[in-house]
Backbone bond lengths (Angstrom), bond angles and torsions (degrees), N, CA, C in turn:
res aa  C-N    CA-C-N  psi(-1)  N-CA   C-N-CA  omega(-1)  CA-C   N-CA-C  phi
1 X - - - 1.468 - - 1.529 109.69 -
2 X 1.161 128.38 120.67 1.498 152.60 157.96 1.549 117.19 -56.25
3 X 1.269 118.39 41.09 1.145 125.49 170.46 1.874 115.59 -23.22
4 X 1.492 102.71 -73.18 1.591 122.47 -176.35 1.827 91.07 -40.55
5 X 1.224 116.51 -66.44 1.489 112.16 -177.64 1.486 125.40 -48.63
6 X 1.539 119.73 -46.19 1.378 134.02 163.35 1.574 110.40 -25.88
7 X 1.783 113.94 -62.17 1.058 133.65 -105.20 2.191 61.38 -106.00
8 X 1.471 99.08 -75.75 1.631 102.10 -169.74 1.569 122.09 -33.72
9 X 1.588 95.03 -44.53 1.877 93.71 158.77 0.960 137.68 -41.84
10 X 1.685 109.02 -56.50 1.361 124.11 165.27 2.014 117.15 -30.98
11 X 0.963 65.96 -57.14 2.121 92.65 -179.37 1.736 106.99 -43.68
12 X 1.118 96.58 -61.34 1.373 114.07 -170.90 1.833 113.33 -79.29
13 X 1.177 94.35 -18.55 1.754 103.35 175.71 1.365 120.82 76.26
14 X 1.323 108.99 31.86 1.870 115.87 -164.54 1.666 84.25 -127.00
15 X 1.449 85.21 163.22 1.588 106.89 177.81 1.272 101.14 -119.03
16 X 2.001 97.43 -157.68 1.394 110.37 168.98 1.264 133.98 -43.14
17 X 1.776 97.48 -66.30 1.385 136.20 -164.59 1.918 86.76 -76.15
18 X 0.901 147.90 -59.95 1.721 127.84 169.05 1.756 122.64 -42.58
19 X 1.341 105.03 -42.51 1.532 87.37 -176.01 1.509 106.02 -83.37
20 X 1.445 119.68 -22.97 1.425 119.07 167.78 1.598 113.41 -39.37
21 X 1.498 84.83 -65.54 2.118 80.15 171.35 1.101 120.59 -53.11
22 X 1.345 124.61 -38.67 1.519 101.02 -161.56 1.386 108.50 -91.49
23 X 1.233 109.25 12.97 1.628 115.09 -176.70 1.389 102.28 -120.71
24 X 1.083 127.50 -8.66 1.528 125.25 -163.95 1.367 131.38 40.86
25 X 1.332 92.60 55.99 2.099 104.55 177.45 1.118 95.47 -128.40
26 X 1.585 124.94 -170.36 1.017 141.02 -129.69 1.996 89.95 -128.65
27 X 1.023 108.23 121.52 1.945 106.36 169.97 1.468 107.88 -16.54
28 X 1.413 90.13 -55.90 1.624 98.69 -162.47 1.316 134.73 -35.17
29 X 2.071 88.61 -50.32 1.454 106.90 163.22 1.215 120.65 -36.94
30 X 1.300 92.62 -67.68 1.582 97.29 -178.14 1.281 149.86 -32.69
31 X 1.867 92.94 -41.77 1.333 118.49 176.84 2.031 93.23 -73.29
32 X 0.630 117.14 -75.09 1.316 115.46 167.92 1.580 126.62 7.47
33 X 1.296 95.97 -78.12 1.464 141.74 154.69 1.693 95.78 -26.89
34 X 0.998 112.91 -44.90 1.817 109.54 -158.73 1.669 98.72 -105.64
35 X 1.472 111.98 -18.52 1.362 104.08 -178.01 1.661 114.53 -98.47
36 X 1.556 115.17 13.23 1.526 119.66 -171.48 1.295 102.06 151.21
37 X 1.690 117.70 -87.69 1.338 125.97 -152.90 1.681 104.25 -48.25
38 X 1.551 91.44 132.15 1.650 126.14 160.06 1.652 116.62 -45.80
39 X 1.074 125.06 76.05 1.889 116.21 165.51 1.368 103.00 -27.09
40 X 1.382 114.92 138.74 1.427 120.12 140.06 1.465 127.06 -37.42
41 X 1.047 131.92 125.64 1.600 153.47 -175.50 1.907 93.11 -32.67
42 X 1.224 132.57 -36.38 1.562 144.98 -167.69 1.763 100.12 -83.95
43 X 1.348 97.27 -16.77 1.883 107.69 -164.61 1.149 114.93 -100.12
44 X 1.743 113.06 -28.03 1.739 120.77 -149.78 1.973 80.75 -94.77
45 X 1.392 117.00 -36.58 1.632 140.50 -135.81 1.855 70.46 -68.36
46 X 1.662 101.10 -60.95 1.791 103.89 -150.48 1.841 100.18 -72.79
47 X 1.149 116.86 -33.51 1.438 114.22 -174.88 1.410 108.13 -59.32
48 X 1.735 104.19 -49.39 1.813 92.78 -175.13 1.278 106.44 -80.50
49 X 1.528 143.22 9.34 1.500 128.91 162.09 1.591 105.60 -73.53
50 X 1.574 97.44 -56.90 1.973 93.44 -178.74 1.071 126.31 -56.57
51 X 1.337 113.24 -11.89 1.886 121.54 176.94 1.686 110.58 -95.63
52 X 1.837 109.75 -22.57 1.726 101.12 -176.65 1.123 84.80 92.16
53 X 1.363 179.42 -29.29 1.304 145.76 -139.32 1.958 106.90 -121.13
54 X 1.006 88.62 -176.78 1.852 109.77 163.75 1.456 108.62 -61.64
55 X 1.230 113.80 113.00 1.989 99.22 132.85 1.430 124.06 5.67
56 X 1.338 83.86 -93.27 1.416 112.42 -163.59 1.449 112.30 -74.10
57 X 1.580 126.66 -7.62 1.522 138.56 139.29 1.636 112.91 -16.96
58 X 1.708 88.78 -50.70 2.046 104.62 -147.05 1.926 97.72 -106.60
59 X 1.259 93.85 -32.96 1.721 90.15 -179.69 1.636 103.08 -129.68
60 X 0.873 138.33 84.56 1.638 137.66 -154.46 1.477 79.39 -82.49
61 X 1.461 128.57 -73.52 1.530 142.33 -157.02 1.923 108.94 -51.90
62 X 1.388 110.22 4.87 1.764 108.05 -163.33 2.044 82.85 -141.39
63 X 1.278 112.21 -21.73 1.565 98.62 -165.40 1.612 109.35 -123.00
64 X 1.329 129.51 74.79 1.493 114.54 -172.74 1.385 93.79 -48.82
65 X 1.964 95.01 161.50 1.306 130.13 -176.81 1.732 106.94 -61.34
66 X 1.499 137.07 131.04 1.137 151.84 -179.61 1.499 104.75 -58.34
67 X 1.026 124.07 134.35 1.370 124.12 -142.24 1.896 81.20 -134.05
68 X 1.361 112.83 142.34 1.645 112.81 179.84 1.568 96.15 -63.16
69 X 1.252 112.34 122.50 1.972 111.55 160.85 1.616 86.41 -68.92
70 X 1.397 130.28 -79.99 1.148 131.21 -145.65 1.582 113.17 -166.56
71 X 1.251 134.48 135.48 1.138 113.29 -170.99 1.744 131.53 -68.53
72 X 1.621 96.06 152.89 1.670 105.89 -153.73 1.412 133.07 72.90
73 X 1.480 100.19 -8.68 2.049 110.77 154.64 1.128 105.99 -63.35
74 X 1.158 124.35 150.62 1.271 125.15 -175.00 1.811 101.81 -134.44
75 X 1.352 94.13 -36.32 1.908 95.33 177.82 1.648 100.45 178.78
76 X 1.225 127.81 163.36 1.560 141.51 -157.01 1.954 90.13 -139.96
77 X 1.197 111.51 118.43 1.384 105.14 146.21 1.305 119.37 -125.01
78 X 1.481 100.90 158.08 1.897 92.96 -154.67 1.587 115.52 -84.01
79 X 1.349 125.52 1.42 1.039 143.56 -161.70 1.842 115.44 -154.95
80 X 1.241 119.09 96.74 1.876 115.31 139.96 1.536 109.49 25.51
81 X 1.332 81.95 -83.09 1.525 93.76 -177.28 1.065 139.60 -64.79
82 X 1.464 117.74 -20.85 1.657 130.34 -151.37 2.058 72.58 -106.52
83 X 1.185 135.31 24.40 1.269 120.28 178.76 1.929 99.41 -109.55
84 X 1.406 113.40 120.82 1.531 122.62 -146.01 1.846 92.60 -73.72
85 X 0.820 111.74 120.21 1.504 120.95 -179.03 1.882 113.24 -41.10
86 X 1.503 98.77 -20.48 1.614 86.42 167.60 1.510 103.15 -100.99
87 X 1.091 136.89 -7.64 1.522 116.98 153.79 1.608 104.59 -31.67
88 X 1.929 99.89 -73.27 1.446 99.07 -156.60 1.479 122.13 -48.85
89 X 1.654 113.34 -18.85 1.470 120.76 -162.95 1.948 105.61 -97.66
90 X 1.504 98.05 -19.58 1.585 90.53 -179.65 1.770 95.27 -96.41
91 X 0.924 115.24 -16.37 1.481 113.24 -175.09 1.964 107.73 -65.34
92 X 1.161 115.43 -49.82 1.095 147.10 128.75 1.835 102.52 -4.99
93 X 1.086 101.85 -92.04 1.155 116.02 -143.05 1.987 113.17 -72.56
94 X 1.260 103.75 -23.59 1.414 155.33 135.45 1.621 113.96 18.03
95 X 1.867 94.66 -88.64 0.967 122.78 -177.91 1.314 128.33 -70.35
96 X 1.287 121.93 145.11 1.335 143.60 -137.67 1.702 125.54 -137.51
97 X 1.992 89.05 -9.76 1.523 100.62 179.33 1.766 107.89 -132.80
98 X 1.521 94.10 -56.74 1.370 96.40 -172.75 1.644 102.55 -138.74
99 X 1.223 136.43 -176.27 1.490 162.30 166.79 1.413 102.86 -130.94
100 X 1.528 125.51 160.54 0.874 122.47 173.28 1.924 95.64 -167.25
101 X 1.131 115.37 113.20 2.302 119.65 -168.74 2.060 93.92 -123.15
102 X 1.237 111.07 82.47 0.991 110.07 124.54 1.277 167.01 -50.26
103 X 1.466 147.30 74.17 1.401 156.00 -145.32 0.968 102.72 172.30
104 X 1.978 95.24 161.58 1.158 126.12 -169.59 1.644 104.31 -68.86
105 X 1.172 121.71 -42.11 1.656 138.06 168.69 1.034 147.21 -110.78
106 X 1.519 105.44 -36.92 1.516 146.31 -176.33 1.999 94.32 34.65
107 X 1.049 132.71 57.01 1.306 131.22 -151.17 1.625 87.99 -106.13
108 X 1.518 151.38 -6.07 0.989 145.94 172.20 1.611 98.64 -74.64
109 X 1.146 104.44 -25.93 1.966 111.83 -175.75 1.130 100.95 -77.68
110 X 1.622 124.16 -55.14 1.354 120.84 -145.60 1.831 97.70 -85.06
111 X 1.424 119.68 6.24 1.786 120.70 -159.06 1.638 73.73 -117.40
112 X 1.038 140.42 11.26 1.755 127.29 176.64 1.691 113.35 -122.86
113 X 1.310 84.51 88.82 1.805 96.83 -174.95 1.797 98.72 -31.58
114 X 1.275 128.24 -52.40 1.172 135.30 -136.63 1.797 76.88 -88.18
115 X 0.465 134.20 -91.24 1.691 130.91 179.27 1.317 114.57 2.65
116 X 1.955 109.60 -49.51 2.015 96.47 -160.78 1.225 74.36 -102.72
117 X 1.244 166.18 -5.65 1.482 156.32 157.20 1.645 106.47 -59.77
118 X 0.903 127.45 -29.54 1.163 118.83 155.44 1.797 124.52 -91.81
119 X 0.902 121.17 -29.47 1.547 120.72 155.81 1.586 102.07 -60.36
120 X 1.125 134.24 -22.70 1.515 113.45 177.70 1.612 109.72 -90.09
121 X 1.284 113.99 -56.67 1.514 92.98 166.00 1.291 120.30 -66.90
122 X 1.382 129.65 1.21 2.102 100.42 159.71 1.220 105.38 -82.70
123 X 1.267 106.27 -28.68 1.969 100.85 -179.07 2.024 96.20 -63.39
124 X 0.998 123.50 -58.96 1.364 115.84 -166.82 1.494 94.44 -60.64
125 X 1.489 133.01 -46.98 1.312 105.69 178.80 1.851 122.05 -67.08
126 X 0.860 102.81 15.33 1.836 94.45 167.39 1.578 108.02 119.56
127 X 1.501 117.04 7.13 1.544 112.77 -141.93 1.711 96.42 -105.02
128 X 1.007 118.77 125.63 1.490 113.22 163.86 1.281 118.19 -53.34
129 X 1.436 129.17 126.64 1.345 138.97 169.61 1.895 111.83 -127.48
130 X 1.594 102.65 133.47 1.471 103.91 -178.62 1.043 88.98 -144.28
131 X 1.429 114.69 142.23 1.456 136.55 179.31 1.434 113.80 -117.38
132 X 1.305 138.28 117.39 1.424 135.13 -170.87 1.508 102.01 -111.76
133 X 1.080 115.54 104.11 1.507 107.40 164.90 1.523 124.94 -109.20
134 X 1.635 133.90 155.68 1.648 108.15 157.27 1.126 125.46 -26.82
135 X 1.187 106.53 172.78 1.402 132.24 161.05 1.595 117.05 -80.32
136 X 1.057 142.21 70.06 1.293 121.63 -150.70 1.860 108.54 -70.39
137 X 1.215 113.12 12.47 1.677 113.53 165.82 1.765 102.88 -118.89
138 X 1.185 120.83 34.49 1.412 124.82 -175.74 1.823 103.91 -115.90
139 X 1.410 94.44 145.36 1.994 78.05 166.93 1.495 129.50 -81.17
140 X 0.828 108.31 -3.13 1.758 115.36 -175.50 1.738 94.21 -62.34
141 X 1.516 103.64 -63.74 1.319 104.14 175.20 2.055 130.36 -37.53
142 X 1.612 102.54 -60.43 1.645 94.08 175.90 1.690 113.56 -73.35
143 X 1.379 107.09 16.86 1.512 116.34 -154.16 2.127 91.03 -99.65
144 X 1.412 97.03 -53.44 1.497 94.77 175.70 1.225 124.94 -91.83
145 X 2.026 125.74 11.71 0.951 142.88 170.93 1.782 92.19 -76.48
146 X 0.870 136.68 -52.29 1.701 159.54 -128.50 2.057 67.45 -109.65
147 X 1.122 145.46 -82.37 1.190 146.25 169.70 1.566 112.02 4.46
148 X 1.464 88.28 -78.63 1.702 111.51 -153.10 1.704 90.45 -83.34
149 X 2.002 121.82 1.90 1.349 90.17 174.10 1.802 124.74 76.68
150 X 1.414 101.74 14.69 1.502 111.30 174.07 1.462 102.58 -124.94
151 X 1.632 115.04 -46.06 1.674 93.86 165.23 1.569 103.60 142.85
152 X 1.122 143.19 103.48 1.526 140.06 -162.45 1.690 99.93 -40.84
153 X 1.578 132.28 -37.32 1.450 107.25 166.05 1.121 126.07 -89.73
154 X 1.624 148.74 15.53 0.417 137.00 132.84 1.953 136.00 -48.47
155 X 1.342 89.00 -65.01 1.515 114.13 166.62 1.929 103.41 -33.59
156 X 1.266 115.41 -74.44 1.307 124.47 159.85 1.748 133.13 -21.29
157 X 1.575 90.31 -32.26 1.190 103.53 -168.93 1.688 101.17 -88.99
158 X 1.034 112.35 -49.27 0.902 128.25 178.94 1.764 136.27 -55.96
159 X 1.662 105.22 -22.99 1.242 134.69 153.61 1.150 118.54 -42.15
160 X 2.058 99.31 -59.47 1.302 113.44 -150.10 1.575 105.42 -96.24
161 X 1.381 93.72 3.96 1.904 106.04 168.83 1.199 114.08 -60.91
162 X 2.002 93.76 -66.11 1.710 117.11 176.84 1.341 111.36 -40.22
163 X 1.514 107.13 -57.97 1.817 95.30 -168.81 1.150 121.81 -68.79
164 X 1.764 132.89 -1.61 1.757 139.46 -179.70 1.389 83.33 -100.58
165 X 1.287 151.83 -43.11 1.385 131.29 146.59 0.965 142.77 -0.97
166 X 1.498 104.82 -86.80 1.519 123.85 -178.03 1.607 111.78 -88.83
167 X 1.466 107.08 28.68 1.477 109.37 -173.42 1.655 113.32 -80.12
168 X 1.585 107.69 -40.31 1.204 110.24 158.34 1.476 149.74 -28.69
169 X 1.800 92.80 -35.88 1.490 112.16 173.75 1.950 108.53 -80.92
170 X 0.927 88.33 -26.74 1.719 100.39 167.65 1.747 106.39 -40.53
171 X 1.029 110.13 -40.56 1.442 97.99 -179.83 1.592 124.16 -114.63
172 X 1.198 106.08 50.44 1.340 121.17 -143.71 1.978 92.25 -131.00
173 X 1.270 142.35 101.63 1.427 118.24 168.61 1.130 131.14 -68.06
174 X 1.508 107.45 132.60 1.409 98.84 -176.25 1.636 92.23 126.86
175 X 1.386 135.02 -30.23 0.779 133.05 179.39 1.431 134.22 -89.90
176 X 1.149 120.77 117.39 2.205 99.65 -178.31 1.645 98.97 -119.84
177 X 1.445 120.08 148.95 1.202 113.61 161.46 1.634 98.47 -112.63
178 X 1.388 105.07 178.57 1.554 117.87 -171.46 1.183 119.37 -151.99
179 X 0.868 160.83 134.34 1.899 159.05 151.39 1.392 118.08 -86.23
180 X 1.643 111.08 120.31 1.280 112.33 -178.41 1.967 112.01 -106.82
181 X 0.948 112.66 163.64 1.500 126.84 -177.71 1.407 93.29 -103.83
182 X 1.604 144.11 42.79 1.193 121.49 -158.45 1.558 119.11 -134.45
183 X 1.210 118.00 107.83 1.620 108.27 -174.23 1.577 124.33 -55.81
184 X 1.232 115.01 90.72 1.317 135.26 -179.64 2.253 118.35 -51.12
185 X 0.887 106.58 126.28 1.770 119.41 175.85 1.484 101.51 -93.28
186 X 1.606 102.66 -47.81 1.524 100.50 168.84 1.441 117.37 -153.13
187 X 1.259 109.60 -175.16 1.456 108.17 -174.77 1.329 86.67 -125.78
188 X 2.081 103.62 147.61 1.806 114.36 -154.12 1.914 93.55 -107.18
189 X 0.970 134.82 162.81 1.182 118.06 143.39 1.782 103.03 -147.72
190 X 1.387 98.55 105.63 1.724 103.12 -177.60 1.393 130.86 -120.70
191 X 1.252 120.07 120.76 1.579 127.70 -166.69 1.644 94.97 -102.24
192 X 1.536 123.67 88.90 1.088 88.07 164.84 1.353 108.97 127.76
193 X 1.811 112.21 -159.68 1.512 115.57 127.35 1.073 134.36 -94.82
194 X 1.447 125.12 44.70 1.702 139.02 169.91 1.486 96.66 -125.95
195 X 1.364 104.51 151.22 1.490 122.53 170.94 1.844 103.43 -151.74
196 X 1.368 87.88 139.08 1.577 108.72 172.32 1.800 110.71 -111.17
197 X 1.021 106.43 80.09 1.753 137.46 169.02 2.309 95.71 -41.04
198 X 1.177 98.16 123.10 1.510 96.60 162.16 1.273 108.55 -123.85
199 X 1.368 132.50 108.45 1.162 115.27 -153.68 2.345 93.50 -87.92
200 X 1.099 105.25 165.16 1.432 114.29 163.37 1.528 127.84 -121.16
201 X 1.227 114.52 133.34 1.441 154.16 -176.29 1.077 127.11 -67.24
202 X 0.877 150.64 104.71 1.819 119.77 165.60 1.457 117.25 -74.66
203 X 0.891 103.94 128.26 1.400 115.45 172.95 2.147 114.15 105.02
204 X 1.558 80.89 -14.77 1.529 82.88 173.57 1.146 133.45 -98.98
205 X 1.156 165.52 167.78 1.637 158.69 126.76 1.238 103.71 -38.16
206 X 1.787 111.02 123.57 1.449 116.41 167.66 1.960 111.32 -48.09
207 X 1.525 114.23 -37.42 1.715 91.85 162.31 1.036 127.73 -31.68
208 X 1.394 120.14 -70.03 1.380 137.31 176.70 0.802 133.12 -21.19
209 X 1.675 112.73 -60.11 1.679 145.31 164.15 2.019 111.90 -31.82
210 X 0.813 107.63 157.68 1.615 116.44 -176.08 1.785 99.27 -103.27
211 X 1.357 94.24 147.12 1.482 99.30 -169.19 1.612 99.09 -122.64
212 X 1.107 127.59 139.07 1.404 148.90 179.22 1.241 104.70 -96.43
213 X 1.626 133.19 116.39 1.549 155.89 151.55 1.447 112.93 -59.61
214 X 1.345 142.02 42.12 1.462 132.03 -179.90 1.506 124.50 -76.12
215 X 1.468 107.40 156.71 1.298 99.81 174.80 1.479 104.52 -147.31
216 X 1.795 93.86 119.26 1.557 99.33 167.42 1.238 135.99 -56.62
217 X 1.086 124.35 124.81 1.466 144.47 -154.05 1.617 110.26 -129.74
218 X 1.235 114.92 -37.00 1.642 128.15 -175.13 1.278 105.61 -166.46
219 X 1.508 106.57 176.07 1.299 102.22 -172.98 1.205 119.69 -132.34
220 X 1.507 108.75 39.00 1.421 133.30 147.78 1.785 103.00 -97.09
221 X 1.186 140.33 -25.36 1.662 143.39 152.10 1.448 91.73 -14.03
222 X 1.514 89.63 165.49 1.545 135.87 168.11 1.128 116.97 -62.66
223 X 1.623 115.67 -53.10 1.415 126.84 -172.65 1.481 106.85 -68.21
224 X 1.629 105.62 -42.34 1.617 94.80 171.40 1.303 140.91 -21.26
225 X 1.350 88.34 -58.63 1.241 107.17 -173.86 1.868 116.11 -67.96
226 X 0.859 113.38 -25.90 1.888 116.66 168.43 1.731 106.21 -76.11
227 X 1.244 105.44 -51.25 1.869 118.36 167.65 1.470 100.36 -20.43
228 X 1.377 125.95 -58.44 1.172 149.16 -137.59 0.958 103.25 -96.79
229 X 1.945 124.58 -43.18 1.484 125.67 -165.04 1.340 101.28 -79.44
230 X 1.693 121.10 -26.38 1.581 139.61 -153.69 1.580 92.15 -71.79
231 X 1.303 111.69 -64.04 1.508 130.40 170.40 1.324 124.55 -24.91
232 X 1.449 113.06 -57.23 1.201 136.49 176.08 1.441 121.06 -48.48
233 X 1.474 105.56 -48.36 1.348 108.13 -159.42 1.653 86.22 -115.34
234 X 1.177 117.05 -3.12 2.124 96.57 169.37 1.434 95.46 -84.53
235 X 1.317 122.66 -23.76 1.687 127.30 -171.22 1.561 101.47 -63.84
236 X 1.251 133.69 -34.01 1.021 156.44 -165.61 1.971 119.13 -98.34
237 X 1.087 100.26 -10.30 1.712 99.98 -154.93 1.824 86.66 -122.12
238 X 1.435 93.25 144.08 1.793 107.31 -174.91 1.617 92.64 -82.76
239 X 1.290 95.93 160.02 1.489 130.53 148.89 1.571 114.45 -43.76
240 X 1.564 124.72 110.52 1.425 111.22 145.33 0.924 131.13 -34.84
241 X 1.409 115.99 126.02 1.853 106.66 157.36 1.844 90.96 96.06
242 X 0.867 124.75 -18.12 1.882 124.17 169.10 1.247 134.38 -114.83
């Protein structure tokens, strides 16, 4: 019995049938989940974001205690992907001042209804939102398609997905998109004072790539330093659509 788990639910006022949804498993799991069995490492990550707590809160015996990497790290996942889809949506959902989506596409964002539905109400609630994407007629762009090993039209294609996407937010205040000419290390995505760092590879798919959880704290930090790169290159990058 999963007491610690019982107990955080309780807290939070959700049941079975809620974290099932927002995780997309089956009750059962869940119930499971509460009577012993260990989630998969992809399972424990998304449950303790939707609850607010630790890991290692809910499974102490499967998750040693988070140990400081360094200050303003907040957490390392080793993979894009292995990052639990309600991270991306409470991270998102979060913020209270600004957003800020750096990338060449960010097209895993722009294919998640629940994502620009929430970028539209923070923009309607008052929130600055800027979206930096390639250029998808620039070379940087077929340059890290040819990179990642999928193919400068592909890569291209894929740009020009994101921006009929996120076109909606186009008319939205509060919102600007932008196109940069800019050879990217990583792609930023920041609500705030948190940022989710994707770092890039050669030869890999930014999925692939490990993503950095920081949180600005000062401005000698980690995060600073992306704050800064974000700046740089929106200072630099045109207007969609002009």
């Amino acid at each position: 019995m999963n007491n610690n788990l019982r107990y955080a639910l309780a807290a939070a006022r959700l049941n079975t049938t809620d974290v099932a949804a927002a995780l997309a498993v089956d009750p059962k799991t869940v119930t499971r989940w509460l009577n012993g069995r260990i989630p998969y490492p992809r399972h424990r990550w998304a449950v303790a974001d939707l609850l607010h707590v630790d890991e290692a809160d809910l499974w102490p015996e499967a998750t040693p205690r988070h140990q400081a990497l360094a200050n303003g790290i907040h957490a390392i996942y080793p993979h894009r992907w292995a990052v639990p889809q309600t991270v991306w949506r409470n991270h998102f959902d979060t913020a209270r001042e600004e957003i800020d989506i750096l990338a060449y596409s960010a097209l895993f964002l722009a294919e998640d209804a629940a994502i620009l539905n929430t970028l539209t109400k923070r923009a309607e609630a008052g929130i600055k939102v800027r979206i930096l994407l390639g250029d998808p007629e620039g070379p940087e762009v077929a340059v890290r398609g040819n990179d990642e090993g999928i193919g400068a039209e592909v890569m291209t294609a894929r740009v020009k997905n994101a921006l009929v996407l996120y076109r909606p937010l186009a008319n939205v205040n509060g919102v600007e998109v932008r196109l940069h000419r800019t050879v990217l290390y990583n792609s930023i995505y920041r609500a705030d004072n948190e940022l989710l760092v994707n770092a890039h590879a050669y030869g890999t798919p930014a999925a692939n790539a490990p993503v950095m959880h920081l949180i600005h704290t000062h401005d000698q930090g980690p995060a600073a330093t992306y704050i800064t790169s974000f700046n740089h290159i929106w200072n630099n990058a045109q207007p969609h659509g002009k």
